[in-house]
C-alpha positions as CSV (number, residue, x, y, z in Angstrom):
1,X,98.0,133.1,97.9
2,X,96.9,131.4,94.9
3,X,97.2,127.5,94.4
4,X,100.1,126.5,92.6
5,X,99.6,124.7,89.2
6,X,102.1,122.2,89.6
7,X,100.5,118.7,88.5
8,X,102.4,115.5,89.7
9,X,99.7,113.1,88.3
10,X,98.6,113.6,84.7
11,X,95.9,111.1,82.6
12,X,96.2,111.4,78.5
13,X,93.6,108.9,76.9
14,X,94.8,108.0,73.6
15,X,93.0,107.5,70.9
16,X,93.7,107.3,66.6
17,X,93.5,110.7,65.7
18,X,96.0,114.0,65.8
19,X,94.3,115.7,68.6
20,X,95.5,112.7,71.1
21,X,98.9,112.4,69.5
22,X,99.0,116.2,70.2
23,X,97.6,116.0,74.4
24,X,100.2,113.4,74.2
25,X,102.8,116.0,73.1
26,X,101.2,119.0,75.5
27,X,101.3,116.8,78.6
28,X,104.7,115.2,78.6
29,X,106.0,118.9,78.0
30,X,104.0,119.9,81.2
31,X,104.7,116.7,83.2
32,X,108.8,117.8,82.1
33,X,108.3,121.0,83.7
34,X,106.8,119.8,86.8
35,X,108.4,116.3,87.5
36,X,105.1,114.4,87.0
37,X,104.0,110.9,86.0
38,X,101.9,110.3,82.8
39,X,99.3,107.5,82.2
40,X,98.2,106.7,79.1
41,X,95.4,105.2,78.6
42,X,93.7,103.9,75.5
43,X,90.5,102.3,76.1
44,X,88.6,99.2,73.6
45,X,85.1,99.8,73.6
46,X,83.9,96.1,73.8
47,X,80.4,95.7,72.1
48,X,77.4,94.9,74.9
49,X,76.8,91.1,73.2
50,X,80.2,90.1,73.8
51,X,81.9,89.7,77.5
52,X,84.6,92.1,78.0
53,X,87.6,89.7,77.9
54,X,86.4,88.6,74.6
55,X,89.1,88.6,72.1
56,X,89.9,91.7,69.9
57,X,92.9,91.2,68.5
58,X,92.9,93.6,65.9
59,X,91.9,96.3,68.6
60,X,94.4,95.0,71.2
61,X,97.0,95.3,68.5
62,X,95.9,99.0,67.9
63,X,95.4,99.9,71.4
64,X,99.4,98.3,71.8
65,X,100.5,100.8,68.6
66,X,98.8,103.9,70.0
67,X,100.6,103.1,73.8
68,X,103.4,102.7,71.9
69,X,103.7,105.7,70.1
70,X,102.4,107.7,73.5
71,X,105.9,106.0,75.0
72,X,108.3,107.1,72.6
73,X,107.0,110.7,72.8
74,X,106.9,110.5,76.6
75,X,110.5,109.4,76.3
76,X,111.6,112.3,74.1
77,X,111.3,114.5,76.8
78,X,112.7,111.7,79.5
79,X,108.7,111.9,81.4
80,X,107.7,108.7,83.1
81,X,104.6,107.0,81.8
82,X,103.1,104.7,82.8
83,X,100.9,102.6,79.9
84,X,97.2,100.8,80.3
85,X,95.1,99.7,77.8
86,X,91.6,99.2,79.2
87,X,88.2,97.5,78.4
88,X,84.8,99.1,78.9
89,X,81.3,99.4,77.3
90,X,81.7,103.1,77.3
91,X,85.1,105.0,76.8
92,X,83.8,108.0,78.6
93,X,83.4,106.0,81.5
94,X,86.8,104.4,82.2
95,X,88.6,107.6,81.4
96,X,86.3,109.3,84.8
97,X,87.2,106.0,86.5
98,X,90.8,105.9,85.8
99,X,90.9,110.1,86.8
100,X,89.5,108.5,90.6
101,X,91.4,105.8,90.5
102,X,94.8,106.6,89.7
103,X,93.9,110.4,91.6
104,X,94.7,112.3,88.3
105,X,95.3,116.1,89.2
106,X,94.5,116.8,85.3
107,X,93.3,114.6,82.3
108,X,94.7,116.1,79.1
109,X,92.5,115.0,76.3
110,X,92.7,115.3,72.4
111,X,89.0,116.8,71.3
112,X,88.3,116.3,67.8
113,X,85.8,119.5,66.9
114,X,82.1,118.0,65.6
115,X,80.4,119.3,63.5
116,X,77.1,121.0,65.7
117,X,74.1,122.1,65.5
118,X,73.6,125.9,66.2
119,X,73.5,125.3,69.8
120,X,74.4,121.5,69.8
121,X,78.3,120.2,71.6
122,X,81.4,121.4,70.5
123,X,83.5,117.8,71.3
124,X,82.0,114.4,70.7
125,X,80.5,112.3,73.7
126,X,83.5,111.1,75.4
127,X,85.0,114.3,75.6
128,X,81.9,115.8,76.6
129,X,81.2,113.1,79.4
130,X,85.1,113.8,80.5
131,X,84.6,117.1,81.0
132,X,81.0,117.3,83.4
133,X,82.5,114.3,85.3
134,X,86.3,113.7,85.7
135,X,87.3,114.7,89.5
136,X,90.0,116.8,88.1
137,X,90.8,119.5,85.5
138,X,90.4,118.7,82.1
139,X,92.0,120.1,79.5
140,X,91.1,119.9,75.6
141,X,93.9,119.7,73.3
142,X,92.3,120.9,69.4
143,X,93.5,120.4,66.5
144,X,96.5,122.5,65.0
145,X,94.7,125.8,64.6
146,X,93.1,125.7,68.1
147,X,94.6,126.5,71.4
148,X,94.7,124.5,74.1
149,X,92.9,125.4,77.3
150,X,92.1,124.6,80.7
151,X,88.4,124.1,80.1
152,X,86.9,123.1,83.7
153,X,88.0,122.7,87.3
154,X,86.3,120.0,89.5
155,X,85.0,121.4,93.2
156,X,87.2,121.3,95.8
């Protein structure tokens, strides 16, 4: 018998662009249809030369906007979330870390297409990174015209 999809613990990393406002949107509808918990994440990439509890107010206030907005969605369709903002050097980074940490069962992600190369990524870095490492499924929420999809599942 196949393994049921029902996910209990979902990660969305917000970020300023439609794609992430859109996983946002995606995973509250499936965290309503299966009872689960959301976190949302938006993480300040804090530059190597300063220590990272330097103060960035401008992105803390941003980070506070994004989480913000993630809430009143997630309250639109009565999900509980549960809001972080975190600092790293590398975003790509505390999104795997945050998967392992809080034992995500699936990171729903906004991906922004890039521009490529004939052969070159389809996602920028950070999704990129998300998807070869996060301990969970990851899927890749597009922009309007694209359709989301379940785009890799970890080993057992």
């Amino acid at each position: 018998m196949p393994r049921s999809l029902g996910f209990r613990n979902v990660l969305v990393p917000i970020s300023d662009n439609a794609e992430s406002e859109r996983a946002m949107d995606f995973a509250c509808r499936l965290a309503a249809e299966h009872g689960a918990t959301i976190a949302a994440v938006s993480v300040i990439e804090v530059p190597a030369v300063l220590p990272l509890d330097a103060h960035m107010s401008s992105e803390e206030t941003a980070a506070r906007r994004l989480l913000a907005r993630a809430a009143a969605i997630a309250d639109s369709y009565g999900v509980r979330v549960v809001l972080r903002i975190l600092r790293a050097r590398d975003a790509s980074g505390a999104i795997v870390a945050q998967a392992k940490q809080r034992q995500a069962e699936i990171v729903v992600i906004g991906a922004p297409r890039t521009r490529r190369a004939r052969h070159g990524p389809v996602f920028g870095s950070t999704v990129e990174h998300v998807l070869r490492h996060a301990p969970c499924r990851v899927m890749t929420i597009g922009a309007a015209h694209d359709v989301a999809s379940i785009a890799r599942t970890a080993a057992a």
